[in-house]
N, C-alpha and C positions, 0 to 999 in steps of 0.2 A: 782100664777103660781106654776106647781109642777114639780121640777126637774125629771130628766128619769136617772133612773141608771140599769145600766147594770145586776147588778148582781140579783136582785131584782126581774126583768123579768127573767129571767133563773130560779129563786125559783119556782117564780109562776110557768111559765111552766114545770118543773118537777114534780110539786106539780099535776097536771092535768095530764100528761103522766101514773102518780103511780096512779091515780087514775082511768083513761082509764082503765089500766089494771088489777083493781081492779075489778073494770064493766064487763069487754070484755074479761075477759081472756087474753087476745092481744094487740100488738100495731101494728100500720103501719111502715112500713120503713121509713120513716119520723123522725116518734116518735122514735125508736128504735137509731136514726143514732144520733138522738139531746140525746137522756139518755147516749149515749155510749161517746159523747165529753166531757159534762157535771162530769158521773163520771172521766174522767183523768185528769180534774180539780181540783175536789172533791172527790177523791175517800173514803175519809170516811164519808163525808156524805149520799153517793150515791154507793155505790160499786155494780159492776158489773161485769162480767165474760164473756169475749168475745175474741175469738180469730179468727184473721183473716189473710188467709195466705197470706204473701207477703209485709206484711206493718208489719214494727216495732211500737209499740205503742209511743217510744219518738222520733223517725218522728211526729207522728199523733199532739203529744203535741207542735211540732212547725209551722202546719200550721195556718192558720186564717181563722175563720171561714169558711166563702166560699169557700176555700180550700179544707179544710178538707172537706167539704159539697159535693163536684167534685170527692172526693179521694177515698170516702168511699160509696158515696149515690149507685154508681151503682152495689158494692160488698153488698149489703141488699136488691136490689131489690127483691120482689118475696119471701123472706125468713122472714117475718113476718107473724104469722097468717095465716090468709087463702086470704089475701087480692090480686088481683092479681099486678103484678109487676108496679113499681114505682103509685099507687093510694092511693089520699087523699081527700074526698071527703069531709073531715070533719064529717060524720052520721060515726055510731059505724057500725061495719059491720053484716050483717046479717045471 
């Protein structure tokens, strides 16, 4: 049996978004909303530079996940890429 650690999956997953955007130019708002929690976690492994009006950053660092996910996901809609507003189709965009 192989335990599930949290933190482990969030590598991986960032490790794939860096590389998305290595690919794509781009990420989805998705990806964008999950790199920007990630860095306030992490921010020297991951730093990022993101300002968003209306929300303090250590609010952001007290919600949980799904939270934060509710808080922020509708202030990125549309602002990544060229992808249109809240879409994840999982294919790179074209």
């Amino acid at each position: 049996m192989v335990g599930h650690t949290a933190m482990l999956t969030e590598l991986a997953l960032i490790d794939c978004c860096s590389m998305y955007h290595r690919l794509f130019d781009t990420l989805t708002p998705l990806m964008l909303v999950f790199a920007l929690r990630y860095s306030l976690f992490n921010p020297r492994a991951f730093p990022i530079k993101v300002e968003i009006k209306g929300i303090e950053i250590e609010d952001l660092r007290r919600l949980r996940r799904r939270d934060f996910l509710k808080e922020v996901m509708p202030r990125f809609r549309g602002k990544a890429g060229n992808l249109p507003p809240a879409s994840h189709s999982g294919s790179p965009p074209k």
